[in-house]
N, C-alpha and C positions, 0 to 999 in steps of 0.2 A: 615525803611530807608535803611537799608543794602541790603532788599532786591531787591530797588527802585534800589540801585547802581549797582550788581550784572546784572539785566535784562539790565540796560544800557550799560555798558560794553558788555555783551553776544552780543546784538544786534550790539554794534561799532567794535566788532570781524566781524559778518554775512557780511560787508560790502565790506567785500576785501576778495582777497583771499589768498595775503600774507600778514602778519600780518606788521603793524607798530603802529607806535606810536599812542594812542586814543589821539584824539584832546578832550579831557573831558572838557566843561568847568564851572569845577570849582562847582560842582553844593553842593557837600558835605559841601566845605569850603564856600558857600555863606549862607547853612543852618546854619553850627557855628555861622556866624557872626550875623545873623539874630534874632533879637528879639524874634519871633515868629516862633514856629517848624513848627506851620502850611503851614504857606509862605514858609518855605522851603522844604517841604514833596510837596506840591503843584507844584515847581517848578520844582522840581524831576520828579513827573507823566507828568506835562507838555514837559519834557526833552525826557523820554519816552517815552509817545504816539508822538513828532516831530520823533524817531528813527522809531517808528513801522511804520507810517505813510508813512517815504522814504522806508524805506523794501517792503512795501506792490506795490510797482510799479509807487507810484506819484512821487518820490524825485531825487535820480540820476538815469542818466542813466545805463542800462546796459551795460558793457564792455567784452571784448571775456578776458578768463582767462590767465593770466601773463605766467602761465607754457607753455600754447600752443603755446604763439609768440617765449618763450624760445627757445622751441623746434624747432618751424618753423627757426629762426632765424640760430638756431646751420646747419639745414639742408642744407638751403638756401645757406649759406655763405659756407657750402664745397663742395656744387654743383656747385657755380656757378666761385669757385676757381680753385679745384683741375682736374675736367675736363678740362679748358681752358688750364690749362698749360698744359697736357695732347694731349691734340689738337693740341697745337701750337708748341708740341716740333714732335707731329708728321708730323706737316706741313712741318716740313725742310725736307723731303723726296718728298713732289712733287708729293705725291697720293693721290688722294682724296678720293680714297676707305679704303685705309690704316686709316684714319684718322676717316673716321666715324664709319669704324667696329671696332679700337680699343678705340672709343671714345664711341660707345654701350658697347660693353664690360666691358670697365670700369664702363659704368653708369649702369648697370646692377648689376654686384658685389658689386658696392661703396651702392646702395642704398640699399640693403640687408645687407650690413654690419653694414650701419651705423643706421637701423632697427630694427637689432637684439642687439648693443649697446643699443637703448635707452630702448628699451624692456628691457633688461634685466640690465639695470640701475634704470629703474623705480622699476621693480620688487623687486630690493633690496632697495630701499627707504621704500617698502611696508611694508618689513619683519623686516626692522629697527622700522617701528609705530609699529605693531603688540609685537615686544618686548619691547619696550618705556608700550606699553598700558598694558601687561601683569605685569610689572616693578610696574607701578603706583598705576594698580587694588590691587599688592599684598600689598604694601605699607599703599596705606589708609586703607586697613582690617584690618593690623597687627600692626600699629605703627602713632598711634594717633598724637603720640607729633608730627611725623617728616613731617607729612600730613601738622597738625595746624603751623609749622617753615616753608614749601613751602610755605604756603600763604600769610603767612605776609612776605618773602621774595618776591615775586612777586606783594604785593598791594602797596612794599615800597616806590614806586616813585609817588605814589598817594598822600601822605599828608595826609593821614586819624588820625581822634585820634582814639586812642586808644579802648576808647568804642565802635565806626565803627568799625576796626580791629577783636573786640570779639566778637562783635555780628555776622561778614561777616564767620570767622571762624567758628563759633557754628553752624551758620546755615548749613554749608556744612561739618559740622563731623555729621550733625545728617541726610544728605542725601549720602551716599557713592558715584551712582550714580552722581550728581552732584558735587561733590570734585574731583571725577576721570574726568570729560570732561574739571572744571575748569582749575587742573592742567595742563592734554594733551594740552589745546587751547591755558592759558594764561603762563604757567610757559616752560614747552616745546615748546610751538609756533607751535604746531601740530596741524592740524585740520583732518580727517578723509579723508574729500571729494577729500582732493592733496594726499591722499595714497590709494584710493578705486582700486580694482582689475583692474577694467576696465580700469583703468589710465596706465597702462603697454601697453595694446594696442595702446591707443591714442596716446602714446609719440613715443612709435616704429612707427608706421603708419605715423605718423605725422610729423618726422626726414626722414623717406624712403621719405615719399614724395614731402619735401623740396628738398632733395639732387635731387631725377631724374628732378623734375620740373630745379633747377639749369641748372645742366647739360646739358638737353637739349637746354637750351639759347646758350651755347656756339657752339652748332653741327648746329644748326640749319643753319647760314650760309654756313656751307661747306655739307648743302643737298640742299641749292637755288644756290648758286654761280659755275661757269663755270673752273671760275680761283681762284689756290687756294692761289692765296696770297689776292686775293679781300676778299676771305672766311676769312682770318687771320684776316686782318685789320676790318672786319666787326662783326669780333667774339670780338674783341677789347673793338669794340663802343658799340658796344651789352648788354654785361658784365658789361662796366662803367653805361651805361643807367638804367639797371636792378639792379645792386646794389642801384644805389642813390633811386632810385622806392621805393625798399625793405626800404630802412634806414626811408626815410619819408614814408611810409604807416605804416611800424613798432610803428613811435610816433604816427603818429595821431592814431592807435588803440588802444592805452593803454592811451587816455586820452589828448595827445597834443593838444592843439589847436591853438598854435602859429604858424603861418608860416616861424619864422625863426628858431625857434628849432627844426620843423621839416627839415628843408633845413641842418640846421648846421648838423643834424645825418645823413641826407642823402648823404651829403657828406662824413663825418666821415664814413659810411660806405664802401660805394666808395673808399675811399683813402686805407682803411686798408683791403680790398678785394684785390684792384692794386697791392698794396704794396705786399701781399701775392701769388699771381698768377703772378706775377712778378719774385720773388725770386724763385718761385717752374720752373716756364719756365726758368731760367738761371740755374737752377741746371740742368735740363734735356737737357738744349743746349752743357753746359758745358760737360756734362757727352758722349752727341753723339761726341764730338772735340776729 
């Protein structure tokens, strides 16, 4: 039975890739109540093989990983900010060379910077699992009881009795291996796959390329336009359009499917994008007065 529970769990971890709350239901407490262990040992594998069943490709869809809209999101929104005001505060000069060489410029620098930020933000996430997992590994070797106190601090919101509880324990002090992935996944809420080496690139990559794709939304009018206050006004519309874009394809990627939640965030993005490339263009009009 413990072991029934354990694989269900493991598998309702696989499903996401940030961790929340297991919608479990109840399968342990239906076996207690249950006459018959069998009925409820049966209802377990049944519980089971419905998890392995959606894992294997029939069940949910697949969705792109949370961390990478993170990222795209963080890039996007300083691209498509901090160059516009940028732009616009070079626009009160009247040249429209001024404007896109220092509006490359910037988006050059900005997207290396903000590149080697995520980089090497990710990279210290990495080194933080890495000594999380060194921490855990030395733990379960050396110090039984304080291994056997994580887990029953971690199954506490489960409902389990007690006899679950020692038998789920026993089982994982007599595999090290699996006490140490227990603990990293369910008790730290770590999982390897969000800390793998290659995740420093993707995040860096992945922020550089939000911010230039940004950036360039806003220049792009003043490399079509003649006059540069039509370039101004167009980088304006531009901006607001692209944001709400971002905000509602941002839900619908991570699983919305409502059309006014995605509208309500697409606006909400919109407005907190304005709001902010707003304030940065009045700081820098200010500053030229």
């Amino acid at each position: 039975m413990a072991a029934l529970f354990l694989k269900s769990l493991m598998l309702s971890k696989d499903k996401s890739d940030r961790y929340t709350a297991i919608r479990y239901n109840s399968t342990i407490n239906d076996t207690e109540r249950s006459p018959s262990t069998d009925s409820g040992i049966a209802m377990s594998e049944a519980y089971v093989n419905e998890k392995t069943t959606s894992n294997g490709g029939h069940g949910l869809p697949s969705r792109i990983n949370p961390r990478i809209i993170s990222d795209a999101t963080i890039g996007l929104a300083d691209g498509l900010t901090v160059p516009f005001a940028l732009t616009a505060g070079l626009s009160a000069l009247g040249d429209t060379n001024v404007v896109i060489y220092g509006g490359l410029a910037e988006l050059i620098a900005g997207g290396i910077s903000m590149g080697l930020g995520g980089y090497l933000g990710a990279r210290s996430e990495a080194e933080a699992y890495q000594a999380a997992l060194a921490e855990t590994k030395a733990l379960v070797v050396n110090d039984h009881a304080k291994a056997a106190t994580l887990v029953r601090e971690t199954l506490s919101d489960y409902d389990l009795s007690e006899s679950v509880l020692h038998e789920i324990t026993t089982s994982l002090l007599a595999s090290p291996p699996g006490m140490v992935d227990f603990l990293m996944r369910f008790h730290h809420q770590l999982t390897e796959a969000d800390y793998a080496p290659s995740r420093a690139y993707v995040s860096g990559l992945t922020i550089a390329s939000g911010y230039t794709l940004g950036g360039l939304v806003a220049l792009i009018p003043y490399l079509l336009a003649s006059n540069i206050k039509d370039a101004f006004f167009g980088s304006i519309i531009l901006m607001a359009l692209a944001l709400f874009a971002f905000g509602w394809a941002k839900t619908a990627m991570i699983g919305g499917s409502n059309h006014w939640v995605c509208f309500k965030n697409g606006t909400q993005m919109m407005v907190l994008g304005g709001v902010a490339a707003g304030a940065a263009m009045g700081c820098v009009k200010a500053i030229g007065s």
